[in-house]
C-alpha positions as CSV (number, residue, x, y, z in Angstrom):
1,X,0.0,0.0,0.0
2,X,1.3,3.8,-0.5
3,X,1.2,6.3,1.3
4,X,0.1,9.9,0.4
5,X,2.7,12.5,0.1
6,X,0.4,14.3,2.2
7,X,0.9,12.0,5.3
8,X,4.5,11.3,5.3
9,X,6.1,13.9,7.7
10,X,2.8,13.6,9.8
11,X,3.2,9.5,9.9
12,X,6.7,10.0,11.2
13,X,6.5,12.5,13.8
14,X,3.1,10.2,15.2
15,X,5.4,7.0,15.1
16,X,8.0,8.9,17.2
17,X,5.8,10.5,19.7
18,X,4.1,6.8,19.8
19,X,7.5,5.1,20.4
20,X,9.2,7.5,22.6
21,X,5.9,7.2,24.9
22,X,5.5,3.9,25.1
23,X,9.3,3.6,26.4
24,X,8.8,6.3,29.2
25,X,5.6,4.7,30.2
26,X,7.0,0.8,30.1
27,X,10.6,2.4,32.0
28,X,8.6,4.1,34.8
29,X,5.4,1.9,35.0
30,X,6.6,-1.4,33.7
31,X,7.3,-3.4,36.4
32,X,4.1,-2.4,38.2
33,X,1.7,-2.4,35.7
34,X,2.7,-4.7,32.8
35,X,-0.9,-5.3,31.6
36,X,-2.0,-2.1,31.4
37,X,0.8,-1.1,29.6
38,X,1.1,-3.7,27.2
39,X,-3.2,-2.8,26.5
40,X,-1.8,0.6,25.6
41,X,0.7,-0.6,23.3
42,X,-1.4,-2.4,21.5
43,X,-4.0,0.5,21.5
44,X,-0.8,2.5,20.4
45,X,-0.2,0.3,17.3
46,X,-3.8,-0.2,16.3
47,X,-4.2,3.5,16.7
48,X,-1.0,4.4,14.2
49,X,-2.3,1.9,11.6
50,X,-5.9,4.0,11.4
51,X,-3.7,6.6,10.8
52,X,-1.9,5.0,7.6
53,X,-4.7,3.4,6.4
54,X,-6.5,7.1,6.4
55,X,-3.4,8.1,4.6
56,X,-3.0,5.3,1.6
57,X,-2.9,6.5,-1.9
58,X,-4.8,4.2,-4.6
59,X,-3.3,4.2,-8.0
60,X,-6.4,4.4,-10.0
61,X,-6.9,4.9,-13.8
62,X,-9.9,5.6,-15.5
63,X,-9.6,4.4,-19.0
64,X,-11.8,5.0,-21.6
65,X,-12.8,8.7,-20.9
66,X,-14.9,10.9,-23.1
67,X,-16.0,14.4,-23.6
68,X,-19.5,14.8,-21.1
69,X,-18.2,12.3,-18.6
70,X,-18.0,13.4,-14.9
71,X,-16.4,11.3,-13.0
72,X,-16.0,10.6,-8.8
73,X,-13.9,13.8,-7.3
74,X,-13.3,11.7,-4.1
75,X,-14.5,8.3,-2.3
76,X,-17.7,8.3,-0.1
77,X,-21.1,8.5,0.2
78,X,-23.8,10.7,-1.9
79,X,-25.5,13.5,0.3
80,X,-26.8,16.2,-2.0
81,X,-28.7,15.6,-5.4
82,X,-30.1,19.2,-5.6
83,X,-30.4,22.3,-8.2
84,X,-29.1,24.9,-6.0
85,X,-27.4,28.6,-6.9
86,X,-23.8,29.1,-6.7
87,X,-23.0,32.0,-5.9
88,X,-19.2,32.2,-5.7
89,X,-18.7,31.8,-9.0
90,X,-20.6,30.7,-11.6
91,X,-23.8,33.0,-10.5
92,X,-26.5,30.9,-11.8
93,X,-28.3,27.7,-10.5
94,X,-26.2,24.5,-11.2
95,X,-27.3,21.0,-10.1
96,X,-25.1,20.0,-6.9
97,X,-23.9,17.1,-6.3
98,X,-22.0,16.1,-2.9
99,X,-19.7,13.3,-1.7
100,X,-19.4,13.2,2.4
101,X,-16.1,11.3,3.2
102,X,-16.0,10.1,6.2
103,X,-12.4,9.1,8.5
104,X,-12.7,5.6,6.8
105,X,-12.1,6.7,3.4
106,X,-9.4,7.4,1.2
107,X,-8.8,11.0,1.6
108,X,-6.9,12.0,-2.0
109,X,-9.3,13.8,-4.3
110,X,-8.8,13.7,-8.2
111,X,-9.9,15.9,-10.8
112,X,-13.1,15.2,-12.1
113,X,-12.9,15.8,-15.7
114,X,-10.5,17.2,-18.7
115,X,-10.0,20.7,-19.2
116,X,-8.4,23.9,-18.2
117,X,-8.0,25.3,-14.8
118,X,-10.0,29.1,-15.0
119,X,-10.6,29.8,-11.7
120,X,-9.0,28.9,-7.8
121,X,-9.7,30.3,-4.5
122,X,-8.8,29.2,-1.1
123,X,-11.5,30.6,1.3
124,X,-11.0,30.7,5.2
125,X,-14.2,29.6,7.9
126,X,-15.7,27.7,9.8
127,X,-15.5,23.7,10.7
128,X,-19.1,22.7,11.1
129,X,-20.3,19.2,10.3
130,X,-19.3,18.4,6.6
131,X,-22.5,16.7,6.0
132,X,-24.7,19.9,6.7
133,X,-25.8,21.9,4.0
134,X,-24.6,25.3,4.8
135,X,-20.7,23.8,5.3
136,X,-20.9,24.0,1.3
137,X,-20.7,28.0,2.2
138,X,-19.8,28.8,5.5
139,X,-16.6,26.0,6.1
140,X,-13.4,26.5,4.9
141,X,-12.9,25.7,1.2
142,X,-10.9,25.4,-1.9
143,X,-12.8,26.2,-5.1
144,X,-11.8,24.8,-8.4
145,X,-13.7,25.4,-11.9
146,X,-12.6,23.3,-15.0
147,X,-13.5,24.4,-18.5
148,X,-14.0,21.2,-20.5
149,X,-13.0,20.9,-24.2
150,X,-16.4,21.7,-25.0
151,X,-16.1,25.0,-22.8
152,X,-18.7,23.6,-20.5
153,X,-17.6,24.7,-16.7
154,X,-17.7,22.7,-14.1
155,X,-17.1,23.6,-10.5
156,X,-15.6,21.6,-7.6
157,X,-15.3,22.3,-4.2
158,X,-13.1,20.9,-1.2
159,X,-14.8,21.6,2.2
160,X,-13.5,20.7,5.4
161,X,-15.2,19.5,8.1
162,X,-15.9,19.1,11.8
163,X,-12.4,17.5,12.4
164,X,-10.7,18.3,8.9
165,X,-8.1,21.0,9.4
166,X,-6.2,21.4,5.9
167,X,-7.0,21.5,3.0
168,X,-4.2,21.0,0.2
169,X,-5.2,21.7,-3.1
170,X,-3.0,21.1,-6.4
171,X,-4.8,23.3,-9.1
172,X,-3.6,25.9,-11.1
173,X,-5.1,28.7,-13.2
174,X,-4.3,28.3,-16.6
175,X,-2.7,24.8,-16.0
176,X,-4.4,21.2,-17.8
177,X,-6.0,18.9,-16.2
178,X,-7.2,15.6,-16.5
179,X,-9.1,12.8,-14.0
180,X,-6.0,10.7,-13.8
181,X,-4.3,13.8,-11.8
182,X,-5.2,14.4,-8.1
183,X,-7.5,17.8,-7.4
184,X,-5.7,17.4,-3.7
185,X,-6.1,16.0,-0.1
186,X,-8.5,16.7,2.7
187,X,-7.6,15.8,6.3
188,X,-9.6,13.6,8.3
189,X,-13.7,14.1,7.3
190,X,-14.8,16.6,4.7
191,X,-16.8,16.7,1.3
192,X,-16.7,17.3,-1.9
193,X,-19.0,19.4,-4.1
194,X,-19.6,19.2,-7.9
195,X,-21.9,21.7,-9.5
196,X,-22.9,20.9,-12.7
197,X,-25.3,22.5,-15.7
198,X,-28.6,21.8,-14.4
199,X,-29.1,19.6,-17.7
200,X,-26.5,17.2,-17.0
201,X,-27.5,13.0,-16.3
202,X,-26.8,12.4,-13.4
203,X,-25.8,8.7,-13.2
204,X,-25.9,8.5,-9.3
205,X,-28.0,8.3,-6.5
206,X,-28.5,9.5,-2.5
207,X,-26.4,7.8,0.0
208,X,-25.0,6.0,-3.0
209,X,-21.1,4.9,-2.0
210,X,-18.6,6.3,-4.6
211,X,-15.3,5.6,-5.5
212,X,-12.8,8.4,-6.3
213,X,-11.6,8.4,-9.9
214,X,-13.9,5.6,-10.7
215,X,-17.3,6.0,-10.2
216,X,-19.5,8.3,-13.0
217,X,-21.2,10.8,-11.3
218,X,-22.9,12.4,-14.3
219,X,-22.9,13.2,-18.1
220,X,-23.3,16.4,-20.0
221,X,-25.9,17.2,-22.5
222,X,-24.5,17.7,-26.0
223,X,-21.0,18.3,-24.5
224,X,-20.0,19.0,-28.6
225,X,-22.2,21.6,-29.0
């Protein structure tokens, strides 16, 4: 399994305050208390591995893309099927869709289509609940639009949550991009929002599990046009 780039340093400094720990406690406590300590351990080593697995890095491919195709930004679970206005950006009512990633899933988001970077902003808030509607507004967030080849835009947003503290986003105005490259990473529970032209097919459904850079989320109408 690989680890994200993301959670290297932070793996290592864990594993050192987890080790150096461990030997104070068994060096002080040891003789007295060998059970409780060894419980500890153990909760100390199950404990780290949450931590890699939250940090593992899938290498996925989507073959076989086409013009029109939007496809999973991030793993997780369906939460919003919804016309709705943005109002950042785009200034007209898009069809939103949302992926709620809990601590459980992979963490590295991916681009959701091909196209050109326009527009990026990193906006400062606040850390409610990602699963609550206004979080799409009021959290902190990093929004991304793609023009597509048929210069259709498409929105994304990262959105942190309750427990999500950072949000690292790759994109660049001007720059390609393509669903084979990763958007960015999110730290420990957060969503994703796509907003897409109110015509689009949307291929999934409510509380529907998705996988990041796998799953179709939607076509577009006439993307050639």
């Amino acid at each position: 399994m690989k680890i994200h780039k993301e959670g290297k340093k932070f793996l290592l400094k864990v594993l050192g305050v987890i080790l150096v720990l461990n030997m104070i406690l068994w060096i002080i406590f040891g003789a007295g208390c060998p059970n409780g300590l060894l419980y500890f351990s153990l909760f100390s080593i199950v404990f780290f591995f949450f931590l890699v697995n939250f940090f593992r890095d899938p290498n996925r491919v989507f073959e076989n893309f086409e013009d029109g195709m939007i496809v999973a930004p991030a793993d997780g679970t369906v939460v919003v099927i919804e016309p709705t206005m943005e109002d950042e950006y785009l200034k007209e009512r898009r069809m939103q869709v949302s992926i709620f990633m809990s601590v459980f899933n992979v963490h590295a988001n991916w681009f959701p289509t091909h196209g050109k970077i326009t527009y990026y902003v990193h906006n400062d808030g606040n850390f409610m609940r990602a699963n609550l509607p206004k979080s799409s507004t009021e959290n902190e967030r990093s929004t991304v639009v793609i023009e597509t080849p048929s210069k259709i835009q498409i929105l994304v947003r990262q959105v942190a949550g309750a427990v999500a503290r950072r949000i690292v986003t790759y994109a660049k105005e001007g720059e390609e991009c393509n669903v084979n490259q990763q958007l960015g990473f999110i730290k420990f529970g957060s969503r994703v929002d796509l907003y897409l032209p109110l015509d689009a097919e949307i291929m999934v459904d409510m509380h529907q599990s998705v996988v990041g850079n796998r799953t179709i989320i939607a076509k577009l109408k006439n993307p050639n046009c």
